[in-house]
Structures are given as C-alpha cells and as structure tokens.
DOMI-678291 format. One record per atom (N, C-alpha, C): x, y, z. Coordinates in steps of 0.02 Angstrom, whole numbers, plus 50000, padded with zeros to 5 digits. Layout:
BEGIN
XYZ;...
END
This chain:
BEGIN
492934875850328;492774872150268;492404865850288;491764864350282;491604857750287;490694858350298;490224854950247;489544855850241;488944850250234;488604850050217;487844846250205;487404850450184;486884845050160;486504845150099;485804842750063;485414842950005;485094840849984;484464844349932;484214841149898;483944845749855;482984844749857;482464847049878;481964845149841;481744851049779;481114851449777;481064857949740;481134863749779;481574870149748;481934874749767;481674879149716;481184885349730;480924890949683;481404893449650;481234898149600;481824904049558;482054908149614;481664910949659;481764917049690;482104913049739;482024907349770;482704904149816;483304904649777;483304899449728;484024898649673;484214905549685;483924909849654;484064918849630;484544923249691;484394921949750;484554924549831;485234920349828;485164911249839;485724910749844;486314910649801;486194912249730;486664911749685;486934917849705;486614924349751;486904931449771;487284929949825;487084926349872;487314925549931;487984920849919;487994916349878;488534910149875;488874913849793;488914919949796;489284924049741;489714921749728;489924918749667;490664913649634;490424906749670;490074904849693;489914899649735;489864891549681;489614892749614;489524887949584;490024883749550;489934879749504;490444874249479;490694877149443;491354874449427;491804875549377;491574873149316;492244872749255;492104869249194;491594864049201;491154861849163;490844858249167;491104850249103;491764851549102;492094846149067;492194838549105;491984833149081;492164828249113;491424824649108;491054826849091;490614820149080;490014820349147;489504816049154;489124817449203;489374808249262;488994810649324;488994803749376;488414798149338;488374794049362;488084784949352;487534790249363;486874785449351;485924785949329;485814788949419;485444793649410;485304795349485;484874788749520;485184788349616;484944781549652;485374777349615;485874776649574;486404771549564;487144773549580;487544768249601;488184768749633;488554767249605;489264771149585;489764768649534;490274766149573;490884765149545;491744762949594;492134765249543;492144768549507;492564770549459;493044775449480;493514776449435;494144782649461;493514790849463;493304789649426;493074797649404;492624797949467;492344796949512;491834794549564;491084796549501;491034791549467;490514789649442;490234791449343;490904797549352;490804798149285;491104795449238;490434796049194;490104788649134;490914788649084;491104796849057;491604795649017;492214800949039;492764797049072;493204798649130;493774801749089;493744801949017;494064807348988;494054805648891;494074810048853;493964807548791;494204808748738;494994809548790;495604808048762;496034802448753;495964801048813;495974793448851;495684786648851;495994780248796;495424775048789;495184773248870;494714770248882;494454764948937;495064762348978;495494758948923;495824754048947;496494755848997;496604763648979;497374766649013;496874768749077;496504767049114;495944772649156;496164768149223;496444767349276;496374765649322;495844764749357;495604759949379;494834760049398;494954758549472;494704763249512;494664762049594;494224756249600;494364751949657;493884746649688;494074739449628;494304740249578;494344733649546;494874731249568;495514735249615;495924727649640;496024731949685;496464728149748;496764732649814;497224738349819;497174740849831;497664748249812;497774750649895;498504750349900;498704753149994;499264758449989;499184761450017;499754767550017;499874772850082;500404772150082;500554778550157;500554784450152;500304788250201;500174794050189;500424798450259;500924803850265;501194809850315;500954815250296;500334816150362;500264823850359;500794828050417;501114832250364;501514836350380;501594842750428;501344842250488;501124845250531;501034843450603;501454848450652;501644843550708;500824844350723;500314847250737;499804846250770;499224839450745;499434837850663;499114834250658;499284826050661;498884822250680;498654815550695;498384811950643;498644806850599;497804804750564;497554796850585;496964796650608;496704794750629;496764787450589;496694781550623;496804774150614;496044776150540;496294770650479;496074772250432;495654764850434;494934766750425;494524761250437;494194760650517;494234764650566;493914764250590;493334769350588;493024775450576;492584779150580;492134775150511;491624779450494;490944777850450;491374776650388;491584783350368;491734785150312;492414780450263;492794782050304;493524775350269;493434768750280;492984767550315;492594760650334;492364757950286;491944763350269;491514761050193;492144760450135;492724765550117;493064765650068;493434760350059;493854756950137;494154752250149;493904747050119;493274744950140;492894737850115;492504741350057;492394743549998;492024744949948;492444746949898;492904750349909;493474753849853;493964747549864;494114745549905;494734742049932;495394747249931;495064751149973;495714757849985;495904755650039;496624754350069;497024755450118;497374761050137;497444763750199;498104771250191;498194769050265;499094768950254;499504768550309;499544774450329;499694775350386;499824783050424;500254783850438;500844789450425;501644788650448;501534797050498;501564795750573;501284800550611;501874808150624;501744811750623;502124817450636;502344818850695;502174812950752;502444813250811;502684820950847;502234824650817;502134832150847;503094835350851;503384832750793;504064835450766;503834834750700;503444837950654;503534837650573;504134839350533;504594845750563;505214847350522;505644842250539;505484839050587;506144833950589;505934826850543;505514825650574;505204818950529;505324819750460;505184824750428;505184828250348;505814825450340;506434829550387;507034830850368;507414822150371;507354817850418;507364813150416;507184808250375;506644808350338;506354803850282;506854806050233;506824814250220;507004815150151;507804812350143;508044812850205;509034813450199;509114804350219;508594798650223;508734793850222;508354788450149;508144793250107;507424793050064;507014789750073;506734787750121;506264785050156;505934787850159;505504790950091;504934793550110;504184789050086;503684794050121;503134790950118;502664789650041;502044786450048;501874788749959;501734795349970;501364797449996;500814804849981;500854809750048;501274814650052;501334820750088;500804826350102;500724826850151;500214832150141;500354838850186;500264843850136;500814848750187;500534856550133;500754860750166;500604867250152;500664868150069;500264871750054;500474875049952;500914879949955;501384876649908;501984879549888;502434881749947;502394876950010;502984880250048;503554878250034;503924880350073;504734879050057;504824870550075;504524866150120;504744859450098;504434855650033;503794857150002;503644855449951;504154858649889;504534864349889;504944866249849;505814862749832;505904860549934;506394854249926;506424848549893;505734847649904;505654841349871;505404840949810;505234847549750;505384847049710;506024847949677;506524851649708;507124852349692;507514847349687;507284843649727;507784835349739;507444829149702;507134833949658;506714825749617;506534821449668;506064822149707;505824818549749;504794817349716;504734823849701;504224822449677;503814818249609;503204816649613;502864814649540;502544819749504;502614821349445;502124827949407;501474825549396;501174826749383;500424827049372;499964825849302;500414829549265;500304831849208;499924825949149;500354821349160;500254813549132;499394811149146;499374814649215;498634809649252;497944816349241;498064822749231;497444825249250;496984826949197;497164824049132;496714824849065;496274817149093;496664813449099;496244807249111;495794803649159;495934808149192;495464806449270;494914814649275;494364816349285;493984821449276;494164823349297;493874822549382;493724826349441;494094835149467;494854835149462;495044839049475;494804843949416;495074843149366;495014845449299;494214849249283;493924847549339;493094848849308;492954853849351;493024853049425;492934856949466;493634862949506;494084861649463;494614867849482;494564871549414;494754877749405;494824880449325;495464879249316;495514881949257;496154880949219;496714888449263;496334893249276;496974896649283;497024895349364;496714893449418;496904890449463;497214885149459;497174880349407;497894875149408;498584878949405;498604883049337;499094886249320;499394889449370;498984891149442;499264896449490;499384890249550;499304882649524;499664878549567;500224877149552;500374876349482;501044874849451;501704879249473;502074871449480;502714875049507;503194880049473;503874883149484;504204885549446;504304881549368;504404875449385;504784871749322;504274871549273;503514873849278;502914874449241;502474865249238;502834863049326;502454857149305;501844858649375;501194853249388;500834852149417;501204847949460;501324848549519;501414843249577;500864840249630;500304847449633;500064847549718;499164846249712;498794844849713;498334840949733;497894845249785;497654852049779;497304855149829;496684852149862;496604855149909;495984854049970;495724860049976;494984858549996;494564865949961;494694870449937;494954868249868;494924873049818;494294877649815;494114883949781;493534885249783;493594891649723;492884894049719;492814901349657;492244903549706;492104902649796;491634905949791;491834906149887;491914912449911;491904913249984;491734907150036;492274906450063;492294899850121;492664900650172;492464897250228;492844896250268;492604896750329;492834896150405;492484896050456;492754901050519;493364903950509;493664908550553;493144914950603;493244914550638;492784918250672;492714917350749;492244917850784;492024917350858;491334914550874;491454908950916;490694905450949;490644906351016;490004908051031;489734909951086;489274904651123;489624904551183;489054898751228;488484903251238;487994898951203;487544901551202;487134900251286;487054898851322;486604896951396;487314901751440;487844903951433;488244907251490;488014914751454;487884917151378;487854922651347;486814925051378;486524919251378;485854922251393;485924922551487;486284917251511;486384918651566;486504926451591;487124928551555;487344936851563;487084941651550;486274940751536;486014945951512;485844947251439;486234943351386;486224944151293;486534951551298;487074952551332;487364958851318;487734960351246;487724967151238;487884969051178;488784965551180;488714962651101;489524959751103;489794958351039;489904968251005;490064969250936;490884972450934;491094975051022;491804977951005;492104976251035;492794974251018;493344974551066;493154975551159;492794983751151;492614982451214;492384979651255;491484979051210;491284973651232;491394967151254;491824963051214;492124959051233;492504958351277;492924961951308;493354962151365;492764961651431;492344967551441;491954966551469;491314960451498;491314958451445;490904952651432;491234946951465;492114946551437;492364942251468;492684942151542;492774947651577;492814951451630;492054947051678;491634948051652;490674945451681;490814936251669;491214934651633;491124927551634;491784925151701;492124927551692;492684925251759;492304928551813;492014932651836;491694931651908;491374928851903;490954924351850;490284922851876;490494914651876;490744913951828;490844905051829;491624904051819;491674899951876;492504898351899;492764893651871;492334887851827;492754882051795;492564883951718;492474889951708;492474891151635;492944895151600;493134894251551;493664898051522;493254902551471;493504909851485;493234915751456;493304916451399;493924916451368;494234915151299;494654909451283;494614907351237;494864902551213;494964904351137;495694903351134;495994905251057;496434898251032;496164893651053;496344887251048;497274886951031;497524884150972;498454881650979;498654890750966;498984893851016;499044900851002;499704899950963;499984895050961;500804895150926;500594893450866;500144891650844;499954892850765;499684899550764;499344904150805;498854908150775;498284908950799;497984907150758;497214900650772;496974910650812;496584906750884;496304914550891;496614923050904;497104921550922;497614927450903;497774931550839;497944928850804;497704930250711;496864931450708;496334928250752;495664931850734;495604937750752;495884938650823;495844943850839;496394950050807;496824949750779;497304953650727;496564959850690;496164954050671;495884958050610;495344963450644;495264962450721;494784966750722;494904974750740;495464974250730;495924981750746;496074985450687;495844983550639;495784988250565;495584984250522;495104989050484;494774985950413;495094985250364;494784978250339;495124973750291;495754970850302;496094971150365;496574967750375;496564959450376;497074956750352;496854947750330;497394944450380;497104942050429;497524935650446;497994933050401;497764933850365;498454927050326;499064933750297;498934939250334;499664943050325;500134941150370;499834939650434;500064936350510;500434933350489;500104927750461;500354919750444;500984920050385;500964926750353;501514928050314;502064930250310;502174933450380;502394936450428;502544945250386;502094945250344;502324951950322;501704957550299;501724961450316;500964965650296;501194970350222;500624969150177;500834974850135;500624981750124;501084983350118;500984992850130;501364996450060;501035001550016;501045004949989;501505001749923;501374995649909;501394988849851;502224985149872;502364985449941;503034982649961;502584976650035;503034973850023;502994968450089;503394972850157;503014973150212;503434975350271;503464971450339;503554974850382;503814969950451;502934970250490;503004963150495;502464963150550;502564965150608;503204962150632;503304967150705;503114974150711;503044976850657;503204986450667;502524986150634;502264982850619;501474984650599;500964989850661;500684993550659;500154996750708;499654992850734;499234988050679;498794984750673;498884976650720;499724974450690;499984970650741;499954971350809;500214976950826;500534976950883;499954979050943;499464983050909;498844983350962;498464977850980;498494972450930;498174967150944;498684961650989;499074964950993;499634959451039;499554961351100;499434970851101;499404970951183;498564970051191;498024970251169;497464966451196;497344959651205;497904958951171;497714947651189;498474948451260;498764951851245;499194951651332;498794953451364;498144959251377;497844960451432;497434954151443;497024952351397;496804944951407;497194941651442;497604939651421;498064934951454;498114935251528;498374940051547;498804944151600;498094944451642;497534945051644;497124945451683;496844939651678;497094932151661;496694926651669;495894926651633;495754932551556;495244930351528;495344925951465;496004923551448;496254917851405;496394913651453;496174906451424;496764902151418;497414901851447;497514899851505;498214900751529;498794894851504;498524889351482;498824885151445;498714885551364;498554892051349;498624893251270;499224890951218;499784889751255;500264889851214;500714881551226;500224880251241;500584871251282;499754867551265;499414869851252;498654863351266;498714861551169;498274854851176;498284852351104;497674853951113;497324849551040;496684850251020;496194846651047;496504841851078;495924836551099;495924840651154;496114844451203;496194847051271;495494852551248;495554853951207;495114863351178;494484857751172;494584851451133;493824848551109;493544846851168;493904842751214;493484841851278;493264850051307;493434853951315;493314859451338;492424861951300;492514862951244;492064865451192;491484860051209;491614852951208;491064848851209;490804847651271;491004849651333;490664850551384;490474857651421;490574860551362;490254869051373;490904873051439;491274870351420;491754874251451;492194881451436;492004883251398;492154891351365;491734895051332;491674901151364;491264905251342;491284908451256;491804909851251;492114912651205;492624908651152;492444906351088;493104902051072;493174905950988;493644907350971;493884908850930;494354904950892;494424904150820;495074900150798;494844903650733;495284898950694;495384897750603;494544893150598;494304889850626;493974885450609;493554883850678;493314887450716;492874884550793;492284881950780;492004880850746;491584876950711;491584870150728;492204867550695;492324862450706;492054857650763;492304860250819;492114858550891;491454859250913;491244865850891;490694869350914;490094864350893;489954863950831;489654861950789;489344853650836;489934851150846;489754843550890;489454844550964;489854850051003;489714852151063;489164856451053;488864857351019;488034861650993;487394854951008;487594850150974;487274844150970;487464841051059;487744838351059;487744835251118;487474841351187;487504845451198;487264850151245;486474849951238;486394853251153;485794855151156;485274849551181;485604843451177;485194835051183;484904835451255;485214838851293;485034837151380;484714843851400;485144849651347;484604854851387;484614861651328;483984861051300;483834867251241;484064871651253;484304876751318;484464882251323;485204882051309;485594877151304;486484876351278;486294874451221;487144875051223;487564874251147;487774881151135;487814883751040;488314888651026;488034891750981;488204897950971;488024901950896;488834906750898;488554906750823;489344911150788;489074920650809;489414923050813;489384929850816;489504933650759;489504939150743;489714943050683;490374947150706;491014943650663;491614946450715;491574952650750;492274952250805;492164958250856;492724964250800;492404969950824;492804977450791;493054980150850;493664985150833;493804989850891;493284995050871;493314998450925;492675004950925;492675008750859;492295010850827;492525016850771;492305011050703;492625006650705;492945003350641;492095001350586;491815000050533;491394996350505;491474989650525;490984987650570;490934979750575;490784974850497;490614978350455;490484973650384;491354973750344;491884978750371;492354975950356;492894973750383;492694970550437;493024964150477;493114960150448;493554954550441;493534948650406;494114945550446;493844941250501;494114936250548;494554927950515;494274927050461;494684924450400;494864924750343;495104921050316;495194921850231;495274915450209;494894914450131;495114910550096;495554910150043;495634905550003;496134906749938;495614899349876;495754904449820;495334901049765;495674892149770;496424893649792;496824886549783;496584884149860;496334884849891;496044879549955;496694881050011;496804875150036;497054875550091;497604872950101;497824868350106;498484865750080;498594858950032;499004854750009;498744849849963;499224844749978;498954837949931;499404830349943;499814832949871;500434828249880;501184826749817;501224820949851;501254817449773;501634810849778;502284810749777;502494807349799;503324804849792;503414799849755;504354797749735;504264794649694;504394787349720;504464790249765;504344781149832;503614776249800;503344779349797;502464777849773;502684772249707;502614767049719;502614760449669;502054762049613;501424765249622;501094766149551;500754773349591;501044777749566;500904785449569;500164785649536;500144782749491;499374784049449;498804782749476;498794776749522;498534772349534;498274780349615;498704781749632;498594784649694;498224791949695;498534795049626;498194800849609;497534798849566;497394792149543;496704790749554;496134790949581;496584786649658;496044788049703;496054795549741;496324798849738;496424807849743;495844812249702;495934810849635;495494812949602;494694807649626;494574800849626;494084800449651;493644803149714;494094803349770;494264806849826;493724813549826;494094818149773;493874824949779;493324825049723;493124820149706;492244819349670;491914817349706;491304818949664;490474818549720;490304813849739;490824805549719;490534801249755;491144801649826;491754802649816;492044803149889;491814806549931;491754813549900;491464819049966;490824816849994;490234812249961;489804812249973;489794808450033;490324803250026;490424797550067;490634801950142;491084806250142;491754810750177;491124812850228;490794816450202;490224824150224;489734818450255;489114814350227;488764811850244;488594805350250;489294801250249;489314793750253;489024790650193;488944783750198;488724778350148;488124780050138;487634777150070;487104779250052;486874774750104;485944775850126;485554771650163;485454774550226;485794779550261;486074783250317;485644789950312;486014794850282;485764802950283;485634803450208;485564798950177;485484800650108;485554793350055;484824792950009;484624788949988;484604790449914;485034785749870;484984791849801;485104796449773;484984796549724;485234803449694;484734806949651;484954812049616;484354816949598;484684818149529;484134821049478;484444817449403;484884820649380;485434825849423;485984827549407;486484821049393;486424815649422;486744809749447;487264811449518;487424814849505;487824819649590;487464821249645;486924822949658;486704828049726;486274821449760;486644819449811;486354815249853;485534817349883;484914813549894;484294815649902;484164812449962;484304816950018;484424816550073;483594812050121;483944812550162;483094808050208;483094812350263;482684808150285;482334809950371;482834811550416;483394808150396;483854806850479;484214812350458;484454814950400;484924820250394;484624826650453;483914828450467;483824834250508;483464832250579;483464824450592;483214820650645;483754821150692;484354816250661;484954815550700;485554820350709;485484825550727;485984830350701;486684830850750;486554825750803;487034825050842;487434818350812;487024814450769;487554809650751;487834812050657;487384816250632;487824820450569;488464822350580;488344826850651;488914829850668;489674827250699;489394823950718;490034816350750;490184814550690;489784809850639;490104810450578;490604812850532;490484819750545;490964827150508;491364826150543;491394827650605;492034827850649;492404820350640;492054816350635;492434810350630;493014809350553;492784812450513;493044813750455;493404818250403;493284825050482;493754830550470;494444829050448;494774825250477;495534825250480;495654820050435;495174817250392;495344814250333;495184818350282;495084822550293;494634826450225;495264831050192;495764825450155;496234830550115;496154834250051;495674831250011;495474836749960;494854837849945;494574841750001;493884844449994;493844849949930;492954847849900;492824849949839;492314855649859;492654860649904;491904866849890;491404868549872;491624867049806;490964870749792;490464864049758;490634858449763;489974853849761;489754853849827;490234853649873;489744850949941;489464857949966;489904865149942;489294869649970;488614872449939;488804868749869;488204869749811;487564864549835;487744858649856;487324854949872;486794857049945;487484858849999;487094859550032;486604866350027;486764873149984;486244875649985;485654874949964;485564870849894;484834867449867;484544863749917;484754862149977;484414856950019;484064862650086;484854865550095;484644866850173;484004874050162;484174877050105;483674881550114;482994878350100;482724874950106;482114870750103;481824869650157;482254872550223;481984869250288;482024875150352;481494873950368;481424880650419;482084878950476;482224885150509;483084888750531;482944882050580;482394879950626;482754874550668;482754867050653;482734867250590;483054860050561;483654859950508;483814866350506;484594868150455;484944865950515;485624863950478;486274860150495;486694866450540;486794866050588;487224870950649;487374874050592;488134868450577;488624872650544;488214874850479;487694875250414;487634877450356;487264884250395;487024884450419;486804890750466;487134896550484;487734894150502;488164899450533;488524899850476;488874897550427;489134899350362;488754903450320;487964900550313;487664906450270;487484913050298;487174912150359;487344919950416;487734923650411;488494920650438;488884924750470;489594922650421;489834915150433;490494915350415;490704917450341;490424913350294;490664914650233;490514922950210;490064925350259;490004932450245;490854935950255;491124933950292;491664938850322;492364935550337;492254930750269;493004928650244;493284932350170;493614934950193;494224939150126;494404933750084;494354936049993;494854933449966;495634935049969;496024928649998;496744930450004;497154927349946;496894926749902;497364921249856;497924925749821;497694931549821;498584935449797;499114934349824;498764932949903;499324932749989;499574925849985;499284921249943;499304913049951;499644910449916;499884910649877;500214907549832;501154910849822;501444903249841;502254905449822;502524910949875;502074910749921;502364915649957;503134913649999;503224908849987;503864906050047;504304905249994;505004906649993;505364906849960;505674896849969;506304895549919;506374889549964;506864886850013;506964882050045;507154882250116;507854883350116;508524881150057;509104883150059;509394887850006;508764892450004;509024898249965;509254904450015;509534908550016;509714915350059;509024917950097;508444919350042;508024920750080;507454916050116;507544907950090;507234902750138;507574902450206;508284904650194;508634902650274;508444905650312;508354913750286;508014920250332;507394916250352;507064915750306;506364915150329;506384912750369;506474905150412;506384901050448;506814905750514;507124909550522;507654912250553;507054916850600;506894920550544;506034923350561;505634921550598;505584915450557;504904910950588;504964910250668;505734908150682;506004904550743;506014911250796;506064918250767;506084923250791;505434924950823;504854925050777;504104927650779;503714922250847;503864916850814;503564908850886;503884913350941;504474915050934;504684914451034;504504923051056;504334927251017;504364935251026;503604936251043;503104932050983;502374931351011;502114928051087;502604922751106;502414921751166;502694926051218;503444927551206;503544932051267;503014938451277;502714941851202;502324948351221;501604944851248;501464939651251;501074936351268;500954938451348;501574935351359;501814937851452;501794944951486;501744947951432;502024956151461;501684955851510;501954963351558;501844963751620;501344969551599;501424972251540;501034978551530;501064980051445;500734985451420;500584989451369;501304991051334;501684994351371;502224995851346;502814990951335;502594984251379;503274978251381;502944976951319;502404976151282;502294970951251;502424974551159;502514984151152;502784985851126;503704983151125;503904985551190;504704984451179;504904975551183;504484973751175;504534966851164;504774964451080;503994967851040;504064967650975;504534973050960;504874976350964;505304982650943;506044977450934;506084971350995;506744969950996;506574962150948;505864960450926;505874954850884;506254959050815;505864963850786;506084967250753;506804969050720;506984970050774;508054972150772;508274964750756;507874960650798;508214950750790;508164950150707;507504950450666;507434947350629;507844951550556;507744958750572;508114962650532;508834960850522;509104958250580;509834954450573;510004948150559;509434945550548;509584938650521;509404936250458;509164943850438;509094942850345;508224944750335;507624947950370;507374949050359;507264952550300;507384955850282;507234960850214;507464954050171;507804950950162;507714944650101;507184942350120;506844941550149;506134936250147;505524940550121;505454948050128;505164954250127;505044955150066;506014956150032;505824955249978;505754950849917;505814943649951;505474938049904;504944939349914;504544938249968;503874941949968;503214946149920;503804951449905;503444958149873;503644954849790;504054952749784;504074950649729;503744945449687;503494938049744;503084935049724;502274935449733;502184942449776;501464945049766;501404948849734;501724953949689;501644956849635;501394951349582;501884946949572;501774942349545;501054937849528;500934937349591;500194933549593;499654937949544;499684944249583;499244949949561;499204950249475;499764949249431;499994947949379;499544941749334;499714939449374;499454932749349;498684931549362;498344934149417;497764934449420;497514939649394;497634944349346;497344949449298;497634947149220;497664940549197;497894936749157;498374939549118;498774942449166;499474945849109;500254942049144;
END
C-alpha cells in the first residue's frame, strides 16, 4: 500500500485503460463537499473541505491547526516502532503547521504484554493502533474502554466520503457501534505482496527463466555458488509470515495468504485445519528445503527489519519476498541505481509450482476495510478533537502531505478538482529522495486513503514514459495490484474474543502454530517436516481447536451474508 502522482492532460483512451486496469479503483460517495480553490492551502478538520458537513453548524466543527492538539499514540505490535514525531519531512510540517503533537508509547517488541499492562492498570494510551476486529480491540470494547464514533463521522467528511456506507457497516462492532478508524481502506485491488529481484545478480545469471517453484530453487541454488555475501532468499520476519505465507500461495490456485494468517483454510463452506491442509504443508517442506540448504535466511526467525533494510539497500539479496518488499526495494532501487544503472530491483510475476496457471497466483490479498485501524480510548481528554485530526489525516490534504511532503517540494498546487496535487520537475528528477520520503513516512501512515492516492497517482504517472514512472507505481500497475485477491470475506471478525472459550483456543493455537512453523522450519527432511505438522495438529485439536474453526465458519458465512446485502 503506498503511491504518487499527478495529473496533466490525460486522453479518453488513457482514462478508458486505466479505469480497466484500476477496476473498483475510483472514489467513493462523493458526499462531503469539495477541497479550498486549486494552488490554495486549507488547515481545516475536513483537510480542506469548504462545507465539512451540512448537518453540522460551523461552530460544533473542530478545526485542526487553530489551537495545539497532543496526544499519545501505541502501535500495537511487537515489530513495530514509531518513529520520533517531528523529525522526518512529513510530521515536521504537521507538527509546526497543524500544531499536531503525538507521543509515542513504544511496544518494546512485547505488545501482548504492554496491552495487558495498560489495560489492567488503565493506563491507557489516547489512540491504539492494532489489527480490525481482533480479539484485543474486542476487550477493549467489552470493558468500556473504548470511544464510539458515531457522534463524530456525519460531521467531519473525510472518512464518510471516501469509505461507503456498507464498508462502515462491515466495521461496526457487535453492539452496532463504529469504533475503528481503518488504513487503506479501498473498492479497488491493492497491495504489494509479492517477490523482488536484484536486478544486476539476475542479469548477472544469465536473465534465466524464473516463473516456477523450480525455477526458483534453481536460480537460488546459482546465486549461493556464485556470490558468498549474498543472501539467496529472503522472506524477511518469518514469525509473522511475511515471505513464507508468499510462498503458501504458489502451490495452488487461488489460494490467499490471509487463510495462513487465519490459521484456517476453507473447504467445502466449513473452516478447517491449516496444519492438515495439502497446500500448507507442501509449502512448508519447500521453504525447509530452502532453509536446510542455506538458500534462506538463516537468521529468518530472530532478524528485525532494520537488519532485512540494510540488507535490501545495499543489494544484499537476491530474492526478497514479503507482505510488502517494496517497501525496501523501492529505496534500495534508488540508491543503487545512483552509482551504477545496471542495479537495483524489479518485481516479478509471482512464482507457480509446475502445472499450476500463473494468472492465478495471488502472492497477496487485500480487504475493502484496509489493513488494520486506530480506537480511541476513553483516556483521550477530547476524543473529538483526535478523531478530527484522523479524519483530516486520511484526506487529501494529509495524504498529500504523508506520500509527497509539503507543497513547494514534489508538488506545487493544485488542479481544479481542489485535491490532486500538480506535481513538478523534482517529483521524476529526484526519485531517490521521493523515495526516502515514503519510507520515511511509512510507519506513520495509519490511515491511508487508497484510492485518492492511487487515483492520483494514475492521472499523473501514466503521462510519462516507463523511465521516469515512480519504481513503486510501476510495479503496482505491472505486476502487484494485478495479483492481489479480494480477501474481505476472510477479514473481517474473524477472531473470536480473547476470554471467550473460543478466544482462549485461539491464542492456544496461535502459541501452537509460532513454535510448530519454526520447528518444520528445521526439519532434517520431507517427511520430518510432515510429522512435524501432523503432531501441531493433535496439539491444537486438544486445546480447543475446533472452537476457533468453528467461530470461524460461522463468522465467514457471515461476512459472505452481509456482503450480498442480506
């Protein structure tokens, strides 16, 4: 998830292609009013629009930037960090222009404990940011810990304009209220899951064919003899997933990662065991042969992210796979290509086992509700005030700020939508400092707006011949967004909650699946890494699996229900 942009004149027959290609790709409701006179700058809650609701006098409207507004914020996740607020481009500008402050309360790489600690001393933070609808966002609605929503989102646009109505409805909790605050929400294929290829070790080897499973082994087999300080594969944090789950999908069509991540595959309209999956379990013993022959990562399951980014940005892996390799790639594309044209990276079109249709691979998935979202608490001294700047946040003047910094930089003005920034010179000059940018602002970017920033960037980038398009809008319109699945049936409510019968299982699971994936990790062979999963299997079945299975099947029926409006 994450893009650039700009518009000049753009023919019918361009518009026409990409309105096919970026299919569901466009805006939502178009309720809420338009942004300030194009080339003019607003500070308002709505990020710029003229009438911020017209239900709502003026006077109840919280207005961002007219007084100081500070608030703490825990992202809920041991891997993540958030970065000192005010130092990069982007919160720099918000800090001194909005007069936004955000404290950081760090996850010190223990999130269930930190969680569990705040909540049982109520010491919690203002604004959480943590998975949709998992089981700690369900604690903490259970314990009245949370703020509803409901009060703030007629009166502030932004969300309201660019999510629909029945994607709110499929955010709303049991009690039928709004709590959660998504991040790339979307109505139109996204995402970045997939595989990047060093490009100067791949022409080095010949540009060998590298569409299957096999290939790939082989390929990576040719990169360990030939270069000794390079790592062949790289599946970056394997205890999340990340490239292990990419590789899941290339062992049968249409299979979705985010069944992995659910720990349950569905089969014949029931939820079942991932352990005993086919599809699972072959892909466990090809990432053990990886393993086991030193063409992964031997610190896969112990290295952080900054360890994978230094790696990626000094062209140290041939092969990198994740949820998102982009990310890295995208910066380490720029800085390589600066010293020597023949480096840097391109995305591949995921790998298949032999036999399979490579067009129905799909190395990720998205969900219409995005990715995970912020809840206020009721710690938060003016809740309104915060889901203000949230909703400003996820309008076209935050993202604009988020994606491409302050106006004067990569973009001068606006275009008489009053929204679509009218980009300059440096946006396809400097593409090593765009990209530092993005990356600099990734890990603030909690409620990215899809489909403006990928609407924008297609009116722009298709305007410009392939070697002045943006790495990353390149490889999204190519390859990635081609061969991300909608998962939003799989996404929603899937976790039951944490001290119900089948939340206890779950986590029982969870604790089961982390330590069973690494040991088959180890196998010595083909068959350990079957009787490996055979005995996760018997574990989890006895500790209440089939309750999680069948909360599961019950709340994806469910979804399915609700997304055929019945």
């Amino acid at each position: 998830m994450r893009s650039t942009k700009k518009a000049l004149l753009v023919s019918v027959a361009v518009l026409m292609i990409l309105s096919l290609v970026l299919a569901g790709c466009s805006g939502k409701n178009n309720n809420g009013g338009k942004e300030g006179a194009a080339g003019g700058s607003t500070s308002s809650a709505s990020g710029g629009d003229t009438s911020p609701s017209e239900s709502a006098p003026a006077a109840d409207i919280y207005e961002i930037g007219k007084e100081p507004l500070e608030f703490s914020f825990y992202g809920h996740y041991d891997w993540y960090s958030m970065p000192q607020w005010g130092e990069d481009v982007a919160s720099k500008w918000i800090k001194e222009n909005m007069k936004v402050n955000i404290k950081a309360i760090q996850s010190a790489n223990n999130a269930k404990q930190k969680l569990n600690t705040m909540m049982a001393s109520k010491d919690l933070p203002d604004v959480i940011w943590a998975d949709r609808h998992s089981a700690d966002i369900k604690l903490l609605i259970e314990s009245d810990m949370l703020v509803p929503f409901d009060d703030y989102i007629d009166k502030y646009p932004n969300l309201k304009k660019w999510l629909s109505t029945e994607a709110i409805n499929m955010l709303r909790s049991d009690d039928g209220k709004l709590y959660q605050f998504p991040n790339w929400y979307t109505n139109q294929p996204n995402g970045n899951a997939g595989y990047v290829i060093n490009k100067k070790i791949y022409k080095e080897l010949g540009s060998p064919k590298l569409e299957t499973t096999d290939d790939l082994y082989e390929y990576l087999k040719a990169v360990k003899a030939k270069y000794k300080d390079v790592v062949p594969f790289e599946p970056e944090l394997v205890i999340d997933g990340q490239g292990l789950d990419v590789l899941y999908t290339a062992f049968e069509e249409n299979a979705l990662n985010r069944w992995v991540g659910n720990r349950s595959i569905p089969k014949d309209g029931k939820m079942t065991s991932v352990f005993a999956d086919p599809t699972f379990r072959e892909s466990m013993q090809y990432a053990a042969k990886l393993f086991r022959e030193k063409l992964m990562t031997q610190d896969a399951l112990t290295q952080t992210r900054d360890q994978v980014k230094e790696k990626v940005l000094n062209g140290k892996v041939a092969v990198y796979a994740s949820s998102s390799p982009t990310d890295f790639a995208a910066e380490g594309d720029g800085i390589l290509s600066k010293t020597d044209p023949e480096a840097g990276y391109f995305v591949t079109w995921p790998i298949a086992k032999p036999g399979l249709d490579k067009n129905k691979i799909f190395p990720g998935t998205y969900s219409k509700l995005g990715w995970n979202v912020s809840v206020i608490t009721k710690a938060a001294k003016n809740p309104e005030a915060i889901f203000a700047f949230l909703d400003w946040y996820t309008g076209p003047e935050g993202q604009r700020i988020l994606m491409w910094g302050p106006e004067g930089g990569y973009w001068n003005g606006l275009e008489e939508d009053g929204i679509t920034p009218i980009f300059t010179e440096k946006y396809t000059s400097d593409k090593e400092g765009l990209a530092k940018l993005q990356a600099d602002s990734n890990n603030i970017f909690w409620n990215g707006n899809t489909v403006f920033l990928d609407t924008t960037k297609a009116k722009f980038e298709s305007t410009l011949p392939i070697e002045q398009q943006n790495w990353n809008t390149h490889y999204q319109y190519e390859v990635t967004w081609k061969t991300q699945a909608d998962a939003t049936e799989y996404s929603v409510n899937m976790l039951p909650s944490k001290d119900s019968d089948a939340g206890i299982a779950t986590q029982a699971v969870e604790d089961i699946f982390d330590e069973y994936r690494a040991k088959a990790l180890y196998a010595k062979n083909d068959e350990e890494v079957l009787k490996i999963l055979d005995e996760a299997n018997e574990k989890a079945f006895a500790v209440g699996y089939q309750k999680q299975l069948d909360y599961q099947t019950e709340a994806w029926q469910a979804n399915v229900k609700k997304m055929n409006g019945n």
